[in-house]
C-alpha positions in Angstrom: -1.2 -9.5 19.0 0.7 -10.4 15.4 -2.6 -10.6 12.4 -2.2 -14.1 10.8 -0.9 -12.4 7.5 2.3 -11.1 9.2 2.5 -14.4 11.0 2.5 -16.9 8.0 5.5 -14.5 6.6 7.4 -14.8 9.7 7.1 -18.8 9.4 8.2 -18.5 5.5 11.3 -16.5 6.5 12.2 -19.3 9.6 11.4 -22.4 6.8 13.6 -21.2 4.0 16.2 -19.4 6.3 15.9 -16.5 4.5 17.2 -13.4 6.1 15.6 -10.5 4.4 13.7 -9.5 1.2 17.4 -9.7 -0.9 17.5 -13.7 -0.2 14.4 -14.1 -2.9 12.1 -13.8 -6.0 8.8 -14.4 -4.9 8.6 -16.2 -8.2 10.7 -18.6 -6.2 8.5 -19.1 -3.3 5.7 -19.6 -5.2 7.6 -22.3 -7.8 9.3 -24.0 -4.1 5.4 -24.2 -2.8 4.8 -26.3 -6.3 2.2 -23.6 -7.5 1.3 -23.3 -11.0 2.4 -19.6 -12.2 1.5 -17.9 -15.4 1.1 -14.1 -16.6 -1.4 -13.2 -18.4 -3.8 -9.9 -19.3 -6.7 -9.9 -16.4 -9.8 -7.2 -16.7 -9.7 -5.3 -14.0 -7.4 -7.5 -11.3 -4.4 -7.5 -10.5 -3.9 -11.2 -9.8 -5.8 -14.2 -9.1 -5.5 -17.8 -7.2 -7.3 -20.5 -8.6 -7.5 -24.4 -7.3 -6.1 -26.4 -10.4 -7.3 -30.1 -8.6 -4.6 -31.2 -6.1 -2.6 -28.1 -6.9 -3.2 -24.1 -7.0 -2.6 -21.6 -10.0 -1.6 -18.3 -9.1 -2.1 -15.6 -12.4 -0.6 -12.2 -12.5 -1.8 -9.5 -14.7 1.0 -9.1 -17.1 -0.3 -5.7 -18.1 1.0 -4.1 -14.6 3.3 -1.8 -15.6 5.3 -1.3 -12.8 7.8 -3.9 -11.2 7.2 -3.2 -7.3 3.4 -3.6 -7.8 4.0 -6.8 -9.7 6.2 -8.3 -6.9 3.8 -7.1 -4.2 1.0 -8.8 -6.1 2.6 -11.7 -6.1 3.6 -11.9 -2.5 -0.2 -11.0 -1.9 -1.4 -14.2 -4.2 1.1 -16.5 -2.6 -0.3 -15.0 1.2 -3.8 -16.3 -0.2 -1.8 -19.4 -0.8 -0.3 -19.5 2.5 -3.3 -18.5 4.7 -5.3 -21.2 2.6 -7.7 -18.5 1.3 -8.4 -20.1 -1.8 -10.1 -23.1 -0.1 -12.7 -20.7 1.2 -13.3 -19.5 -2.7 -11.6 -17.6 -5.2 -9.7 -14.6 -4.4 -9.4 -12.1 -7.3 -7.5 -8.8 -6.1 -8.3 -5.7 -8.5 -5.7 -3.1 -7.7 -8.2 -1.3 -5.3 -8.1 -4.0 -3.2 -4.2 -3.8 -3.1 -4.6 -0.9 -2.0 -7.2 -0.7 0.7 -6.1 -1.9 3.6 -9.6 -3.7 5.2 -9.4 -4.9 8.5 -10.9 -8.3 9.6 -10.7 -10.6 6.0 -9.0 -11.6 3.5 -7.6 -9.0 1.7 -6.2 -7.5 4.9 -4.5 -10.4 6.1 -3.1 -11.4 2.4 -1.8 -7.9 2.4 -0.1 -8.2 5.9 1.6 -11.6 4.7 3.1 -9.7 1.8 3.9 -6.4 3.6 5.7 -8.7 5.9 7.5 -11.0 3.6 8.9 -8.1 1.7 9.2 -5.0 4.0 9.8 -7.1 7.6 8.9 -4.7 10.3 12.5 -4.7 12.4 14.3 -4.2 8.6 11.7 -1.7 7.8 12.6 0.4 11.5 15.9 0.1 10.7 15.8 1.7 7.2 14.0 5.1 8.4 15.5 5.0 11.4 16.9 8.8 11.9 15.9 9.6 8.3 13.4 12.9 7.9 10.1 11.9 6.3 9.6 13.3 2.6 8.2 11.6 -0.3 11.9 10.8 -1.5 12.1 8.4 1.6 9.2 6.8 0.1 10.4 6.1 -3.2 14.1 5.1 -2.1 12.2 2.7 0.8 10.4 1.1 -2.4 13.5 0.8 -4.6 15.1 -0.7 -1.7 12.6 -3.4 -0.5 11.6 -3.6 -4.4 7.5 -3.1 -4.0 5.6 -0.4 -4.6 5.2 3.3 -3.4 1.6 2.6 -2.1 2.7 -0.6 -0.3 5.7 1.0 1.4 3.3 4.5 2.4 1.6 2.0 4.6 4.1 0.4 6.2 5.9 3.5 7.1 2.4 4.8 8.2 2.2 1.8 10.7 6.2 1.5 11.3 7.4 4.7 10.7 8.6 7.5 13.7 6.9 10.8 11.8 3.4 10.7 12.1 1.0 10.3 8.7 -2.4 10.9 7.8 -3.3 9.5 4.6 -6.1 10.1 2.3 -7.5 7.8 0.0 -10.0 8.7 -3.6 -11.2 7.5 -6.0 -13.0 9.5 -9.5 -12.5 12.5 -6.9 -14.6 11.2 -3.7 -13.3 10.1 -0.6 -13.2 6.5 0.6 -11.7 6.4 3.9 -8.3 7.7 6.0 -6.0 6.2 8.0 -3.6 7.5 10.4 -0.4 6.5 12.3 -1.0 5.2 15.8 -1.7 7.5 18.6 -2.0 10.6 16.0 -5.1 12.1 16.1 -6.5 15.2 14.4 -10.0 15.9 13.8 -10.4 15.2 10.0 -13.1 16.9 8.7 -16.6 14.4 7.6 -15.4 14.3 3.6 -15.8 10.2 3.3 -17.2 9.4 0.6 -17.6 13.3 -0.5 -15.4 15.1 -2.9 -11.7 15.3 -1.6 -11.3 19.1 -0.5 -11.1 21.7 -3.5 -7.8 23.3 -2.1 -6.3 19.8 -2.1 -3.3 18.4 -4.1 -5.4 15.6 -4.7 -8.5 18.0 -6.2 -5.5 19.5 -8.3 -5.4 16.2 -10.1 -8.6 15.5 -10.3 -10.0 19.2 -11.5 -7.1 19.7 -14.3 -4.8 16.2 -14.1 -1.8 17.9 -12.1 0.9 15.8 -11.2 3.8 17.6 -9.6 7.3 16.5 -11.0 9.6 14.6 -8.1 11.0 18.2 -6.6 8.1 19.9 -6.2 6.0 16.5 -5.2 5.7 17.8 -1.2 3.0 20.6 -1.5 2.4 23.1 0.9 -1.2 23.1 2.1 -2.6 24.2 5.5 -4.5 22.2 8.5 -7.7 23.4 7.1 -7.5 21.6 3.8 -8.1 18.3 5.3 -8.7 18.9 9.0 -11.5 20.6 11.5 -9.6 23.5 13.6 -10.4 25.8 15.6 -9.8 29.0 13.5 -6.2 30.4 15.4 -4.7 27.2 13.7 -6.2 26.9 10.3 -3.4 28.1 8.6 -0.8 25.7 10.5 1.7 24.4 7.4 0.8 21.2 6.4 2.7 19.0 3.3 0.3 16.4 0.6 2.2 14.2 -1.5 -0.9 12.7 -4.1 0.2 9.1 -5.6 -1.4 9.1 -8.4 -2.6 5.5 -10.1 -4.2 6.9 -13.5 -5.3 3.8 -14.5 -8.1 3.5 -11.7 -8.3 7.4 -11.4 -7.3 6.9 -7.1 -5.1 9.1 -5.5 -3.1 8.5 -2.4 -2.7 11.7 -0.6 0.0 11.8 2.0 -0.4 14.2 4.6 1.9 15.4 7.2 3.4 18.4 9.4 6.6 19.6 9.4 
């Protein structure tokens, strides 16, 4: 059954005609939906929706350095817009939440709308279709659909053919894990514990390692992240850790060869 996020983007793209993420801004949506706009420093969000009496005001952090997250922010404001969040209160999205993919409210289904404005699932397929998985993928998937690294990581995790686990942190503990559909390995009982100490993302967090673009797919083993049952500890695993320094989180991708 289609989430009312990716539904409400579907409707956007049969309203304007549009044909894929190329056609637009979202600047231009959100000016075409006669929505106030302005940029501005925020503490600690990302963006915000605000009624402004008959009309809205949607406010993006003009400190976010980096162009994909801005447009993804965006496309998540104007989902609250579409989805008529505001009317149920005030929405303000700190960069966690853009990255936390909740299930059942708000944040989930305004991050859904913007997924599936700017990445649309059949464009998405097509684009890794036949491609092998690596952390360059990721970053050319982003340049292409023009969002951000983390955005695209879940999509491909939910649309992608090579299956994902991915690991997300925060000051060095673990939040939660997601993985793609129908893959299932026994992860072992870390939420809301410190990440493993053999981990890429430990690396960052014990000494500030960040790998350069080549060497950004590390080796690591099953046993880093997942239970086994000793004849398969050592089985090669790969983490990628996305790094947001700014909220000290790490993304760790995780996947076998």
């Amino acid at each position: 059954m289609m989430n009312e996020g990716c539904a409400a983007a579907r409707r956007l793209y049969h309203e304007f005609g549009l044909r894929g993420p190329q056609d637009f801004s979202v600047e231009e949506l959100i000016n075409a939906r006669n929505i106030f706009y302005s940029e501005k420093p925020l503490a600690h969000a990302d963006g915000r929706i605000v009624p402004r009496g008959s009309r809205v005001m949607i406010i993006l952090n003009s400190d976010i350095p980096y162009a994909g997250r801005r447009r993804f922010t965006q496309a998540h404001e104007l989902g609250h817009f579409e989805l008529r969040h505001y009317l149920k209160g005030t929405p303000e999205d700190t960069a966690l939440t853009l990255d936390y993919y909740q299930h059942g409210n708000q944040e989930y289904e305004a991050n859904q709308f913007a997924t599936e404005l700017l990445m649309p699932g059949d464009l998405f397929r097509e684009f890794v279709k036949d491609k092998p998985f690596s952390p360059d993928l990721l970053r050319t998937a982003a340049d292409y659909f023009q969002t951000s690294i983390t955005s695209v990581t879940f999509r491909y995790l939910e649309q992608g053919p090579h299956p994902l686990y991915l690991f997300y942190s925060r000051n060095g503990n673990l939040l939660y894990f997601k993985q793609s559909p129908g893959y299932w390995l026994k992860v072992k009982d870390l939420t809301r514990l410190s990440v493993p100490t053999d981990s890429v993302a430990m690396e960052y967090y014990r000494d500030g390692t960040i790998y350069s673009r080549e060497e950004s797919a590390q080796e690591i083993v099953k046993s880093t992240w997942f239970e086994t049952q000793g004849w398969d500890d050592r089985h090669l695993f790969y983490e990628f850790a996305i790094v947001t320094k700014a909220y000290d989180t790490v993304l760790s991708v995780v996947w076998s060869p």
